[in-house]
C-alpha positions in Angstrom: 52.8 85.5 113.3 50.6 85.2 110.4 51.0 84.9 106.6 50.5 88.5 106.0 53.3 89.0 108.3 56.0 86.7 107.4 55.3 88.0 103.7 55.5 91.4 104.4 58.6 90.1 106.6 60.5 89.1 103.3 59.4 92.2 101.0 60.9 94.8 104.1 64.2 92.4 103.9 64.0 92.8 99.7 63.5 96.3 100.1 66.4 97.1 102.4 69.0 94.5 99.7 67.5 96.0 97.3 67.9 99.5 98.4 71.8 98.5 99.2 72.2 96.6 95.9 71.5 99.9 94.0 73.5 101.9 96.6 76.7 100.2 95.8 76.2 99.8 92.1 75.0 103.8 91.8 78.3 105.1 94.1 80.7 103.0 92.4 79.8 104.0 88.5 79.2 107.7 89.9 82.4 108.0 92.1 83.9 107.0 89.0 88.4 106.8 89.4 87.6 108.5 93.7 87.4 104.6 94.7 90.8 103.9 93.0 92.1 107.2 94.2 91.3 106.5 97.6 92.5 102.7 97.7 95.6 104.0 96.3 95.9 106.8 98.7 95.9 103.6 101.3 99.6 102.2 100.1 101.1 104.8 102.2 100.5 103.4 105.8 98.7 100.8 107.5 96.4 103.3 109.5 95.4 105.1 105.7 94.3 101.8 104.6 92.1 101.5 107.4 90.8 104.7 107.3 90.1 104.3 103.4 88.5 101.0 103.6 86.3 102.5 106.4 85.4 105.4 104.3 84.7 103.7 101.4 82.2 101.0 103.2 80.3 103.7 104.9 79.3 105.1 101.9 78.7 102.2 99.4 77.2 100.6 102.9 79.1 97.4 101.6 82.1 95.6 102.7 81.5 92.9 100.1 81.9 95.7 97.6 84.9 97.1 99.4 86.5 93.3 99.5 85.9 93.1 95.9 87.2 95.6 94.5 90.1 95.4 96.9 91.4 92.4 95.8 90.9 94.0 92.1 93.3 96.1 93.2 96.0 93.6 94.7 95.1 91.6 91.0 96.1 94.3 89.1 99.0 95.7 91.2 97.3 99.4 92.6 97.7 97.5 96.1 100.3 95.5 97.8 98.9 92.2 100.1 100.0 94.6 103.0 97.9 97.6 102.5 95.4 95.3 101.3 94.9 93.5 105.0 94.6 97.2 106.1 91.8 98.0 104.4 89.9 94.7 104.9 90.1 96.3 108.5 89.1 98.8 107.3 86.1 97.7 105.9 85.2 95.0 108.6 85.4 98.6 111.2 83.4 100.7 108.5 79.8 97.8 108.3 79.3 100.1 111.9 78.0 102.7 109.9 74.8 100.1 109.4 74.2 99.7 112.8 74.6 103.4 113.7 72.3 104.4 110.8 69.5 101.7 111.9 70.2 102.6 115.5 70.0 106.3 115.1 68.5 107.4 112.3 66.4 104.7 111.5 64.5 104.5 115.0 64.0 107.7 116.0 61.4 109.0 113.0 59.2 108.6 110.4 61.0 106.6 107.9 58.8 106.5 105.6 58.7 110.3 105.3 62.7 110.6 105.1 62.8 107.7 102.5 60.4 108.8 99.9 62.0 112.4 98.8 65.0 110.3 98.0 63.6 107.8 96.4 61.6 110.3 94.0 65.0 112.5 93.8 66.8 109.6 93.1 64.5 108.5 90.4 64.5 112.2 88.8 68.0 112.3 88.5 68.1 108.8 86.9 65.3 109.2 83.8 66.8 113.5 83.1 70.3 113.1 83.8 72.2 113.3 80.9 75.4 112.4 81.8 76.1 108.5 83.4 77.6 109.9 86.5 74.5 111.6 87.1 71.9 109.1 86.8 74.3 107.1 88.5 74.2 109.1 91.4 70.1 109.2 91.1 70.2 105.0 91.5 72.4 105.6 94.2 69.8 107.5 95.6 66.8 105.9 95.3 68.9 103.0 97.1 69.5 104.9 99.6 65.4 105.7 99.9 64.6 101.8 99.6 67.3 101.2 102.1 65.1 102.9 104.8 61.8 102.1 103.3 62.7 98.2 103.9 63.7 99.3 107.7 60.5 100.8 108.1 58.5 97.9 107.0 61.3 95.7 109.4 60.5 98.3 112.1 56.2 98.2 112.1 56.6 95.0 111.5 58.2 94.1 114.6 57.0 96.7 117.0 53.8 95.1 116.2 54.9 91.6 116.7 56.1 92.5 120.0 52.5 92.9 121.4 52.0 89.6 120.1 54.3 87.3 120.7 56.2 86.2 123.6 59.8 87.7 123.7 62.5 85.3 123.7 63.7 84.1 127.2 66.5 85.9 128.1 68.8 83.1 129.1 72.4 83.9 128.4 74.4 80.4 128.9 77.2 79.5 126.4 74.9 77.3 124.7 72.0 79.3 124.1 74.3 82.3 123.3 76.3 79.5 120.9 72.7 78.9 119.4 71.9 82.8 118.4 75.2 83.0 117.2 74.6 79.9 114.9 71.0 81.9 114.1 72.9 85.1 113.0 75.6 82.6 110.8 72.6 81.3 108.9 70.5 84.7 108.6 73.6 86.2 107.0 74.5 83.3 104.2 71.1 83.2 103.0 70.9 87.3 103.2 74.2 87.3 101.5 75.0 90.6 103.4 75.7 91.6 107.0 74.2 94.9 106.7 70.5 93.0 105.9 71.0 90.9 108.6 72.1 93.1 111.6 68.8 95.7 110.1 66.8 92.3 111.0 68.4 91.7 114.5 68.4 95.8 116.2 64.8 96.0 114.5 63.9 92.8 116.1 65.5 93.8 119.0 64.1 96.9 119.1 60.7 95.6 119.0 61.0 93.4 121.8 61.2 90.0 120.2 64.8 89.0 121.5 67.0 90.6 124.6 70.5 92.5 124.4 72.2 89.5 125.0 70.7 87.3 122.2 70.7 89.9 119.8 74.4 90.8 120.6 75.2 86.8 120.2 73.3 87.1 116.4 75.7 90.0 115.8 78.5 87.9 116.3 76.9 85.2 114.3 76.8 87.6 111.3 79.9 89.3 112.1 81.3 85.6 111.2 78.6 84.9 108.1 79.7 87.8 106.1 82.8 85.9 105.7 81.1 83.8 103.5 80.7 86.1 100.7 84.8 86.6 100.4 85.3 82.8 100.7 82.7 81.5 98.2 84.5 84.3 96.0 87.7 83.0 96.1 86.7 79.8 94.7 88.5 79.0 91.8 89.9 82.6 92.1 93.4 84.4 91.8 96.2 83.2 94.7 95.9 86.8 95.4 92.0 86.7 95.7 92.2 83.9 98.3 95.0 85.3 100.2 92.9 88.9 100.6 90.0 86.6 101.2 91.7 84.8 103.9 92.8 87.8 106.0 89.3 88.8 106.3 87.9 85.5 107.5 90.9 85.2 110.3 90.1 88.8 111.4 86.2 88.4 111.6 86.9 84.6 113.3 89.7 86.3 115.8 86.7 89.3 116.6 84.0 86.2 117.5 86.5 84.3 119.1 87.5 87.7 121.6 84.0 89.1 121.6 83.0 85.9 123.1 85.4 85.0 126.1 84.9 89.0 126.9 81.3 88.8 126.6 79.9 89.2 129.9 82.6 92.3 130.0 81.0 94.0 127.0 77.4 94.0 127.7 78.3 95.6 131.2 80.0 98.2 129.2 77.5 98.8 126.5 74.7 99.1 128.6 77.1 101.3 130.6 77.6 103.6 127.7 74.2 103.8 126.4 72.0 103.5 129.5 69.8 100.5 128.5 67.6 99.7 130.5 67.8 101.0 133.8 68.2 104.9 132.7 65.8 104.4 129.7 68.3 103.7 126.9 67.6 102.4 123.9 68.5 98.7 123.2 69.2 99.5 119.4 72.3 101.7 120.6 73.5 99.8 123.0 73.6 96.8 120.5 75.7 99.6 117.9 78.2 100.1 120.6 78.5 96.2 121.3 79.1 95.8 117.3 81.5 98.9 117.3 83.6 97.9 120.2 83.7 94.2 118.8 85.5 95.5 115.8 87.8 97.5 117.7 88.6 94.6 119.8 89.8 92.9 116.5 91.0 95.7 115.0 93.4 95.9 118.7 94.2 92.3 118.6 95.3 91.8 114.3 97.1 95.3 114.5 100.3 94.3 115.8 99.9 90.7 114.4 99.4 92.6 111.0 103.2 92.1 109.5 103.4 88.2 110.3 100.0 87.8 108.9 100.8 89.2 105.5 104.4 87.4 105.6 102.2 84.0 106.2 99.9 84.7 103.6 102.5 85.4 100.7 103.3 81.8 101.3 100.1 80.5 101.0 98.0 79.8 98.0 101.3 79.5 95.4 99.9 78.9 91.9 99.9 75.2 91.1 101.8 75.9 87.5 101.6 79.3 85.8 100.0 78.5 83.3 99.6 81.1 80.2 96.0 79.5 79.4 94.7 80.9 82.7 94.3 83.7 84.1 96.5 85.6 86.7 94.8 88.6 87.5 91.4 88.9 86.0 88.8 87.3 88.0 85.3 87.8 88.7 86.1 90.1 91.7 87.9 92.0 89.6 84.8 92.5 87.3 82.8 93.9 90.4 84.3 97.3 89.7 84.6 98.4 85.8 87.7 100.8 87.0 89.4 97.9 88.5 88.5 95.2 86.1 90.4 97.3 83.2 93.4 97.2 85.2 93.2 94.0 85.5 92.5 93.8 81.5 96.2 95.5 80.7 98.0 93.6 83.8 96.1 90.1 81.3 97.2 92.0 77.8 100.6 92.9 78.7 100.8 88.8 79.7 99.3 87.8 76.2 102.2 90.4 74.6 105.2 88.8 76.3 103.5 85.4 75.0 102.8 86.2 71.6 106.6 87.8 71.4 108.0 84.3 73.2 106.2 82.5 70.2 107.7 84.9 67.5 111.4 84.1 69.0 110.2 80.6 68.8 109.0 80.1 65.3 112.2 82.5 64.1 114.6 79.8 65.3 116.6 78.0 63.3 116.1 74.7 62.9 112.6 75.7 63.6 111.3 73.8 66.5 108.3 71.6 66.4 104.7 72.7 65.2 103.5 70.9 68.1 104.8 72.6 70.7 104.2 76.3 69.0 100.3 75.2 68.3 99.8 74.5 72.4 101.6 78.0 73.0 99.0 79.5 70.5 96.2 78.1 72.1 97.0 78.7 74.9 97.4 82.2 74.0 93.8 82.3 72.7 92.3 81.0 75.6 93.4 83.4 77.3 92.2 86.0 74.9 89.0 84.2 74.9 89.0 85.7 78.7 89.9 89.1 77.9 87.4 89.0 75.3 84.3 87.8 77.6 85.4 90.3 80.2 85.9 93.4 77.9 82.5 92.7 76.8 80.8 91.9 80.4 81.5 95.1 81.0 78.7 96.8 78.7 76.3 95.5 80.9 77.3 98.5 83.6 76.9 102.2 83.2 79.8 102.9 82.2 81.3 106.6 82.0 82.2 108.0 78.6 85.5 107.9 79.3 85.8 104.3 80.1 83.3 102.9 77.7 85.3 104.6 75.0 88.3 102.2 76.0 86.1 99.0 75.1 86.2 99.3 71.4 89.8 99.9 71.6 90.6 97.3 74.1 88.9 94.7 71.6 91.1 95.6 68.4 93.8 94.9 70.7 93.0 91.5 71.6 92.2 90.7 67.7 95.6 92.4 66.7 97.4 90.2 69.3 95.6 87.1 68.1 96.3 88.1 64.4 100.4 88.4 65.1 100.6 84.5 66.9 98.7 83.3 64.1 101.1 85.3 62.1 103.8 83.6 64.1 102.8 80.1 63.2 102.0 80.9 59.6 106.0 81.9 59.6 106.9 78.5 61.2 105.1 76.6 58.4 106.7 78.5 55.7 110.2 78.4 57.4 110.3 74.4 57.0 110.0 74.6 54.0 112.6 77.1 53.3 116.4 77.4 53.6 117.7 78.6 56.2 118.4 82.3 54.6 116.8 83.8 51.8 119.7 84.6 49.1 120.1 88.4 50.4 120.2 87.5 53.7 122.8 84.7 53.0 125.1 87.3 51.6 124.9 89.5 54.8 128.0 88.9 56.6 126.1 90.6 59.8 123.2 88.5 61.4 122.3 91.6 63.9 121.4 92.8 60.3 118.8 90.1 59.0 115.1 90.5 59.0 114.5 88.2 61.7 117.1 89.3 64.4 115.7 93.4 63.4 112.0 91.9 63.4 112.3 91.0 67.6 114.4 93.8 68.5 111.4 96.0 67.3 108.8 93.7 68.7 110.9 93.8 72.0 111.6 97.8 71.6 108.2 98.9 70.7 107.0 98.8 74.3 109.7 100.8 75.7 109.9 103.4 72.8 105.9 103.9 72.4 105.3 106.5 75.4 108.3 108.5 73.6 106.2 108.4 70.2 103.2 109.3 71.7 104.9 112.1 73.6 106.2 114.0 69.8 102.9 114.5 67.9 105.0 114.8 64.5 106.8 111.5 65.4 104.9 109.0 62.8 107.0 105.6 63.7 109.0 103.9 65.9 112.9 103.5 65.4 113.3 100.3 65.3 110.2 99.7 63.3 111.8 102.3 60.6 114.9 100.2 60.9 113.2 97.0 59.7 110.8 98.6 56.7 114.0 100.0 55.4 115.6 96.6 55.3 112.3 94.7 54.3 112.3 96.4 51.6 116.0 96.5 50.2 115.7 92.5 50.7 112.1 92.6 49.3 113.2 94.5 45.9 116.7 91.9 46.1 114.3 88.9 45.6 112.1 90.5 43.2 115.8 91.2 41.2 117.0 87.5 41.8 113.5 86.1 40.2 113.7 88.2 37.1 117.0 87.3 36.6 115.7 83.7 37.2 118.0 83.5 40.2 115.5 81.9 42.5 112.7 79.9 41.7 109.7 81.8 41.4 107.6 79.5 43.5 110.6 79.6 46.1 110.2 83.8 45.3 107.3 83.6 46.3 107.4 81.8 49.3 110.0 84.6 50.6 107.7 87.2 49.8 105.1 85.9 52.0 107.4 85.0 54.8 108.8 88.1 54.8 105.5 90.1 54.4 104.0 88.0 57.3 107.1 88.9 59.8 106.1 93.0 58.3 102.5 92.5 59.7 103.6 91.1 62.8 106.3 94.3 63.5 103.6 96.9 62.7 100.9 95.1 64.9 103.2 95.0 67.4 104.0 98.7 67.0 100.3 99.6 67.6 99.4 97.0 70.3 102.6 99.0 72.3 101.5 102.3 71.4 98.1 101.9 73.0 99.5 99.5 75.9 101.9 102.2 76.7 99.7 105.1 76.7 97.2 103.6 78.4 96.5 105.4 82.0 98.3 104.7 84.9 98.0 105.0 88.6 
């Protein structure tokens, strides 16, 4: 094989990733909410989540994708770990699509000529569409275009090889078959996708450079290197990220494991089926029906194991320490899918809202506790802002519809409001320590339900619950309990204005009150509108 060839071997390979790459990316931003609709549809069975993590694979022609985002899903609580395994089967059965579509489609015409009206379609669509989802859909299809324009190059490029080079021997012992299954492991992890590397094997195979039973020993080989996408992913990821991540290694390593001690079995049946070679088949079908009836043969096998899988994985991967610093369900598979990743944004928020309201029932105690302690709950508070924050704004960098690019701005002010109310927190710590423990009004109410404080955290604790009935009545301006506090703030605000005056109270003392006071205010009403937007945000 000359120079020429082996470089026009790796431009057909980056024409066919890149012709997937912008095939996932266009159908995710221009299905829009239909992948979450779909996932969600899968929570009802085990055979739905199958069938929708089939679906979805075969047309973003990505189970990495499909992983992805489905552990999004798990992180921000659309799918349970049950369902979840079902659609990783799901997915694992729906990479057939590839092989059929090479097999197929992709041998049996001119590729060139079907791949080029899509490509300039595509392209149309993407510099005149107007709306995101549209030139969405035009990336989308110029993947599509480049998908096949790379398997044409793989297919000349081969068929011509084939004339030159001596085909590999077609021994089939367990070590040789062992060593072609090693060969499709390492073709896959430097691919980084399945899809590229079975293309390389049926075109290969196609072209006579390796047999049916060394190309069916690759597939197996990459059926078990696609695993390494999910498990390099759920480094330093979620425990529910390496729990989804782990069902989908032990189902493709249970597949290898039966496809192999059943091997002999299957290429009887597949050339059976297809009629390679002895009634003029084609080897490029009969290797799609080997990869088909592998996945069945692990779909068979995990099914009725399915329930004591999911039990065994809820064990594994406990969390070494919740820790509020961290976070629980944004990762960067969530981030894969903007959809998803929001989700995973609220599931994060509504985390930094029950710490921000444990660090106001903190600082309002009396004694007041230590600064120290408060200080490491604030920080950790804002580091995990600091998380929210990168992620809200990683995802400008997709095409975003209007109607979920319109969220980011808000999402943002929500963060800073949050961050502004444990400050706020801490600022009322300091003050209090150098305070009484009552102001004079408040030490003349008989009724501690009554005092600022103890009416402060029943709004900040009431807010969330009461906000989707505020949003509901358009001429409802406030929250109960939040009217509840202002009117008290300010009978005890004019009561210490009266008591300086009347030289009562100190006036620097005065003044300290005021600004405790006015700080616990702030905190209410930001609390108010962090609630009214947490609890009107959509739900699934």
């Amino acid at each position: 094989m000359t120079i020429w060839a082996i470089f026009s071997f790796i431009g057909g390979v980056g024409l066919f990733l890149l012709g997937m790459k912008l095939m996932t990316e266009g159908l995710k931003v221009a299905a829009g909410d239909a992948l979450r609709h779909i996932l969600a549809w899968a929570t009802h069975s085990r055979l739905r989540g199958v069938a929708s993590g089939a679906l979805i694979t075969g047309l973003v022609q990505s189970s990495s994708a499909v992983i992805f985002a489905t552990i999004g899903f798990v992180n921000a609580g659309v799918l349970g770990l049950g369902p979840a395994v079902s659609v990783i089967y799901g997915a694992n059965l729906g990479t057939t699509m590839t092989t059929w579509l090479v097999s197929v489609a992709g041998l049996q015409f001119s590729l060139k000529a079907f791949a080029l009206p899509f490509i300039g379609l595509g392209m149309l669509l993407q510099v005149m569409g107007r709306r995101a989802t549209l030139q969405a859909l035009g990336t989308a299809l110029a993947g599509f275009g480049l998908f096949f324009l790379g398997l044409d190059v793989l297919t000349g490029l081969f068929a011509d090889a084939g004339e030159l080079v001596a085909p590999v021997p077609p021994e089939s012992g367990v070590l040789t078959l062992a060593l072609y299954c090693l060969i499709g492991v390492i073709m896959t992890v430097m691919m980084q996708s399945s899809s590229a590397a079975l293309a390389v094997i049926l075109t290969a195979a196609a072209g006579g450079l390796v047999g049916l039973p060394a190309a069916a020993a690759m597939m197996v080989g990459a059926n078990i290197g696609t695993t390494s996408t999910a498990a390099f992913a759920a480094i330093g990821a979620t425990p529910n990220a390496r729990r989804v991540a782990a069902s989908h290694v032990l189902f493709n390593l249970v597949e290898a494991v039966a496809v192999f001690l059943l091997f002999g079995l299957l290429l009887w049946w597949v050339q059976l089926l297809s009629g390679f070679p002895d009634a003029g088949g084609s080897v490029a079908v009969a290797l799609a029906i080997f990869h088909t009836s592998g996945k069945l043969i692990g779909l068979t096998l995990m099914w009725p194991l399915t329930p004591f899988l999911v039990r065994w994985l809820e064990r594994q991967f406990a969390p070494e320490g919740r820790s509020l610093a961290h976070a629980e369900y944004l990762d960067k598979t969530a981030l894969e899918t903007p959809s998803v990743g929001l989700q995973a944004v609220r599931q994060e928020l509504n985390r930094v809202e029950d710490g921000t309201t444990a660090l106001l029932r903190a600082a309002l105690q009396s004694p007041p506790p230590e600064g120290l302690q408060l200080s490491r709950q604030q920080g950790d508070l804002r580091a995990l802002l600091d998380t929210i924050n990168e992620a809200i704004q990683g995802f400008s960098s997709h095409d975003l519809p209007g109607d979920l690019a319109a969220q980011l701005p808000e999402l943002l002010r929500i963060t800073h409001d949050l961050e502004e109310m444990g400050e706020r927190a801490l600022e009322l710590h300091t003050l209090a320590r150098r305070l009484p423990a009552l102001s004079p009004p408040e030490a003349a109410q008989v009724e501690p339900g009554q005092r600022l404080s103890a009416l402060a955290l029943a709004a900040v604790a009431d807010v969330g619950r009461q906000a989707q009935q505020a949003s509901a009545d358009p001429n409802h301006e406030s929250l109960p309990s939040v009217d509840a506090f202002e009117a008290r703030y300010q009978t005890v605000k004019q009561q210490l204005l009266a008591a300086g005056a009347a030289r009562q109270l100190p006036s620097r003392q005065m003044g300290d009150w005021l600004d405790y006071y006015s700080n616990l205010r702030r905190i209410v009403l930001l609390a108010a509108r962090i609630g009214m937007h947490l609890d009107t945000w959509p739900k699934e």
